[in-house]
N, C-alpha and C positions, 0 to 999 in steps of 0.2 A: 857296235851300234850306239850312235850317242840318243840320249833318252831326255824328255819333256815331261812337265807337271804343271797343270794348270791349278788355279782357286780362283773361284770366281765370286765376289760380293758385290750386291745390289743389283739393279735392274735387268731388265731382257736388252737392254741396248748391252750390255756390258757382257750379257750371254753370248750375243754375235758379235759380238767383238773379239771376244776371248777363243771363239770358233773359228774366225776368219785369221787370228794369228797362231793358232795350232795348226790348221792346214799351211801355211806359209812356214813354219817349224816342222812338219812331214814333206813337205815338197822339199826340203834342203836335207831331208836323210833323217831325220829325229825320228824315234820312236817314241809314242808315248807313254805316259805311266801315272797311275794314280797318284793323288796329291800326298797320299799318307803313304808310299812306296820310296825309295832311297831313287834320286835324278840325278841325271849332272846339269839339268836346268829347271828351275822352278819359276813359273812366272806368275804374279799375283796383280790381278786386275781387282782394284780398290774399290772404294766410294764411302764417301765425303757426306754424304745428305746429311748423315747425327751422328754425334759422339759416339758412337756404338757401329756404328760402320766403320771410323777412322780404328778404335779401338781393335776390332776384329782383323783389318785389313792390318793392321803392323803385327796382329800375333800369329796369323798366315805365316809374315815373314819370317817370323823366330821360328815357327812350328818347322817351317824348310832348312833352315839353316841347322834344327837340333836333328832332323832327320839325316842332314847331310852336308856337313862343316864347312866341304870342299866344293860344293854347288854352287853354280852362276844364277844368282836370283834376278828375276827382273820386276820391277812395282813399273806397274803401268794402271790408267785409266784417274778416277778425279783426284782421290788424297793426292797422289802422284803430279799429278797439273796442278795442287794447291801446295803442294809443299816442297816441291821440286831439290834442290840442293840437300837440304835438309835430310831427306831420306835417303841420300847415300848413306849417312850415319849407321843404318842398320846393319849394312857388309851386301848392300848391293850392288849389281855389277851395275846394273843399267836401270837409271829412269826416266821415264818415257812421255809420261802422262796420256793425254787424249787427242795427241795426234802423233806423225811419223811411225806407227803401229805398221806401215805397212812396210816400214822397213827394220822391224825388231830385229830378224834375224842376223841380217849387215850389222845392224850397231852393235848387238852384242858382239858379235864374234870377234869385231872390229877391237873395242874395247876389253877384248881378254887379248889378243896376240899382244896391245899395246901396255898392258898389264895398268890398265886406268879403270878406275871409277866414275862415268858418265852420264852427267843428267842433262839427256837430249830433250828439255822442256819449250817450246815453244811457244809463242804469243798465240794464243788461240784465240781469241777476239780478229784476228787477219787470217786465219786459216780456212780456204778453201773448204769443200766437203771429201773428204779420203775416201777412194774407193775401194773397199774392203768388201770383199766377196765371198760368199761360202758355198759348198756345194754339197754339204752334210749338215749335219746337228747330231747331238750325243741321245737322243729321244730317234724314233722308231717310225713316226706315226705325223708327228709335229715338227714344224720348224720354225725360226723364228727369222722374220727378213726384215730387216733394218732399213728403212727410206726416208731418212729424215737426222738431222743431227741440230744439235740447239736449241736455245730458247732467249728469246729477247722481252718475255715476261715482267723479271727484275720485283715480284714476289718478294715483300718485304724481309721473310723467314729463310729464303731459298738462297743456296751459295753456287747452285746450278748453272745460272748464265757466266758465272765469273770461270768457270773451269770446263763449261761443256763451249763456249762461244754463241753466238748470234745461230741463227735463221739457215742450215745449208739444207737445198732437198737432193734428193738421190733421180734421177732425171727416168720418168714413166720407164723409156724404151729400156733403160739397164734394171730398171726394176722385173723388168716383164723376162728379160735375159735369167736372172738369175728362178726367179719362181720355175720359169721352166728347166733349170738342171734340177733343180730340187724334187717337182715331179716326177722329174725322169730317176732319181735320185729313191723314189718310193714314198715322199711326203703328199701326205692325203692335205693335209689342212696346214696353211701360212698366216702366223701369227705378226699382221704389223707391227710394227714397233720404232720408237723416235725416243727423240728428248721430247717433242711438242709436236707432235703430230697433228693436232689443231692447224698449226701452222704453217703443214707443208704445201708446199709451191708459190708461196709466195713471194719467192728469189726466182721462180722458173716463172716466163710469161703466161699470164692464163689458166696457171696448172689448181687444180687444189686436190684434196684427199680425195675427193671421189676417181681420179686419174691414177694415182694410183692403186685405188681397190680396183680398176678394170685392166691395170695392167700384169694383175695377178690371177686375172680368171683364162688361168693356159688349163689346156689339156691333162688330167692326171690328179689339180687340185680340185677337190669337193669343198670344202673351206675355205673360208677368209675370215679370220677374227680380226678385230681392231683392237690396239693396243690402249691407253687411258688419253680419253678426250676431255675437253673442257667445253661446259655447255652450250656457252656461246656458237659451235660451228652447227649447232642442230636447229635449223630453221627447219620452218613447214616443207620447203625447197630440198632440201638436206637429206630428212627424214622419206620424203618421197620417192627422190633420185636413189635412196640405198635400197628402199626395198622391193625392186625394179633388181637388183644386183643379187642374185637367186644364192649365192654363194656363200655370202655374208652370214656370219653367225647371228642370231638373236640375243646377244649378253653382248654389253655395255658397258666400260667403266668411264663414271663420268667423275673427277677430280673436286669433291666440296670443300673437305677442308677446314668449313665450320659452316656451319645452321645458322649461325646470327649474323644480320649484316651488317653491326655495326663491328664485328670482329673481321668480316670480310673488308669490310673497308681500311680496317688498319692494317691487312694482310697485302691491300693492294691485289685481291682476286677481281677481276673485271666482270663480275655478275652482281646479279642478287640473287636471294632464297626465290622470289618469284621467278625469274628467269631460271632457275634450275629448275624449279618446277615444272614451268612450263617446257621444259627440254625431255625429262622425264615424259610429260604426258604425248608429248608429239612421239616419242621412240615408242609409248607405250600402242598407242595408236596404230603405229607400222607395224610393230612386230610385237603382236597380244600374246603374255605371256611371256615377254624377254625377263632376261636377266638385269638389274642393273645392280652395278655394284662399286665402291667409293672408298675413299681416303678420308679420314678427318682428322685435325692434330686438334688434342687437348692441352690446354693449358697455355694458349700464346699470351705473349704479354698482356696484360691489363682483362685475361680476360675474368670477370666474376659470376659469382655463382647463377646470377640469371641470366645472363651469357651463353652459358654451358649449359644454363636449362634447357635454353631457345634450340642450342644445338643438339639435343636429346630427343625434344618434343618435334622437329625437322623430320630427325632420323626416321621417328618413331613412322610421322606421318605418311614418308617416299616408300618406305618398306623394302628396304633394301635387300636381297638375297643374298650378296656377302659385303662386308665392309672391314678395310684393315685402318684401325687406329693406333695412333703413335701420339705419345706425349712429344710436347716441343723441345726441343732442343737448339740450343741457341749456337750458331756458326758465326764466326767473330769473319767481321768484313759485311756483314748484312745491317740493313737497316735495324731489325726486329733486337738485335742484341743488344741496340745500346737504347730499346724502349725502355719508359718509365714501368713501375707497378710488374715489375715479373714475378710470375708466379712461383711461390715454390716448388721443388720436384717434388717433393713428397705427393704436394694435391695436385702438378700436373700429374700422375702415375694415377692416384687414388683414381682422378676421372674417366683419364683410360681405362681401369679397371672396370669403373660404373658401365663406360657406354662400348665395352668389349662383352659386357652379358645380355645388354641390348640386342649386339649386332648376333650374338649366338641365337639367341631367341627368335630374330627375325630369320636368320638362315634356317631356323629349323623348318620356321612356318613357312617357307617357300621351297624348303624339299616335301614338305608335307602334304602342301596343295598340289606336286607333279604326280601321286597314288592316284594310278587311276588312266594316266596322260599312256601314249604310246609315242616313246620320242626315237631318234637315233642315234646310239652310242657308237661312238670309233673307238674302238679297240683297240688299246697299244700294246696289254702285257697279257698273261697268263701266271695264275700263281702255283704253287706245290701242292694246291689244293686241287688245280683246274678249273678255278674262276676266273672269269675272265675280268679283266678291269681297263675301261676307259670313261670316254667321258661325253656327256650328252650336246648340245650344238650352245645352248646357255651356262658350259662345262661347268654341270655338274657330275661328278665322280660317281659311277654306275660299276657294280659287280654283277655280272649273269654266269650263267652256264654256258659255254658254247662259243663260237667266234672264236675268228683269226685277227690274230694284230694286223692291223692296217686295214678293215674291213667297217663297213659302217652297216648295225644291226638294228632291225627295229627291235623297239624292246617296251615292253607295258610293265610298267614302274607299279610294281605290288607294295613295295615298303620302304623305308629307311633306316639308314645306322647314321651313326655320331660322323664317318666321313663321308657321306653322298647317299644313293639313290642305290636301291636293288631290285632286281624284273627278272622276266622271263623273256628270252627271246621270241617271238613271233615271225613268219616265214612273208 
């Protein structure tokens, strides 16, 4: 039996992706096997966003190759669609990048009888949307369903639109096809997910996000989260029409970025601090008590200390319940790297430091404030202890007594620990 190994870095688009070409790799006979297990194919789905993605994603590759000399490696997804030729260098059989995935398994195999080294790269800026379909996830409980690919943003910092391509949506009716194998499948909740999900349906006549969160309320699923939004799509209109949608999780993530707008403007993010604002307050509105939660990079070009304050005292103000920061990282090919006044890494880090104690702070204070709340946990795992662990509808991470995986418990939140929420189940 020939055998499969996945790695997967960076996003949930990259998670279904990387699912959708394992099951096309077991439908041709492949068994799989974990990544730190001896293959005779490893295939490493990349990404590009910062030095530290490109970094991790080439020592995957080594890490395969020291595993297993004689293994058919494949680099597929963004480093891949950015550096195409080039990383055959490493002793890989095939690269792919972020499209033709759907035929990994032909090219490979294609390209070992032919005994060549092929980087099957293609223009992605002309490429269609790839219909890639999954009818599992490596999770129990969750799934992740991809409806959207691209982004035609062009985010001064972001090397995104040049290797994910433009604008393609996943058309309602196949969206609606696959939520229901997945239900049937045993996934309680479907986690949307895109490059710019903002953006979907804007290639499809008339369609937009709301079309497909309805094409995911099949039979079987109890959830629909949404995967990271940009404020802009949250009018009063928006906001109203979703919570009308019973389904729909109450957490949020809306994409800031930075708190000052005169950084946003050289970021080329199409808001302002008021406009996220007022995004926040309309979601707060609909669904009292959500989660929101955000991105911010420190340290972009030119920005200075009062700058970085504005984006601190922002933070402080929206009260974020989780926030992931990253110092900037400069991707050659973007506007942002050949800015004037770049910061150093040292004080880009230093800040992420600062407003990573922030963000701790504030997460505490909003598992703090749920003691007391009686919310409902789905249930994914069970530990050696016989706690149960899943996670509440604003997913926060809840341990109780009791419950089955795949089951959604009421539970009255007594306390908290350092990773989420603890209760007792109630009937």
């Amino acid at each position: 039996m020939r055998t499969v190994a996945f790695h997967t870095l960076g996003c949930k688009v990259n998670q279904y992706d990387s699912q959708a070409m394992l099951e096309l790799f077991q439908q041709a006979g492949y068994e799989p096997r974990d990544f730190s297990e001896p293959a005779d194919v490893y295939v490493v789905n990349t990404c590009t966003v910062t030095g530290t993605g490109d970094k991790k994603s080439l020592n995957a590759v080594r890490r395969a190759l020291r595993t297993n000399p004689a293994a058919q490696v494949v680099i597929a997804g963004c480093l891949a669609q950015r550096d195409g030729e080039k990383l055959l260098e490493t002793g890989a059989r095939l690269v792919i990048g972020n499209a033709r995935r759907a035929e990994v398994v032909t090219l490979l195999e294609e390209a070992v009888a032919k005994g060549q080294r092929v980087a099957a790269v293609t223009d992605i800026l002309r490429t269609p949307y790839e219909p890639l379909r999954i009818s599992s996830h490596e999770g129990h409980t969750r799934a992740v369903l991809k409806i959207q690919e691209g982004c035609d943003r062009y985010c001064t910092y972001c090397i995104i639109p040049y290797v994910r391509g433009g604008i393609r949506s996943r058309a309602p009716e196949d969206i609606q096809r696959e939520a229901g194998r997945l239900a049937q499948a045993g996934f309680t909740e479907l986690v949307l997910t895109g490059i710019h999900i903002t953006s979907y349906g804007r290639d499809l006549d008339g369609k937009t996000l709301l079309d497909a969160v309805r094409a995911c309320d099949v039979e079987g699923v109890r959830r629909i989260r949404l995967g990271s939004l940009e404020p802009v799509i949250v009018t009063e209109a928006f906001a109203e029409a979703l919570q009308k949608e019973e389904k729909v999780c109450p957490q949020f993530h809306l994409a800031l970025q930075s708190g000052c707008d005169t950084v946003l403007k050289r970021m080329r993010r199409r808001y302002t601090t008021d406009e996220f604002r007022r995004a926040c307050a309309l979601l707060r509105g609909a669904f009292p008590g959500c989660a929101i939660t955000t991105d911010v990079i420190t340290g972009f070009p030119g920005e200075t200390e009062e700058e970085f304050a504005e984006t601190m005292a922002f933070c402080r103000e929206i009260a974020f319940a989780r926030m992931h920061v990253f110092p900037y990282s400069a991707r050659q090919g973007t506007p942002a790297a050949q800015m004037p006044n770049q910061v150093p890494k040292a004080l880009r880090e230093e800040r992420a430091r600062r407003l990573i104690a922030e963000g701790t702070d504030m997460a505490r204070q909003y598992r703090e404030a749920q003691i007391g709340q009686t919310v409902d946990v789905l249930v994914e795992e069970i530990d050696g202890d016989g706690v149960s662990h899943g996670y509440t509808a604003q997913y926060m991470a809840c341990g109780v007594r009791g419950g089955v995986p795949g089951e959604i418990c009421r539970v009255l939140v007594t306390g908290t620990d350092d990773d989420g929420l603890t209760g007792e189940i109630r009937s």
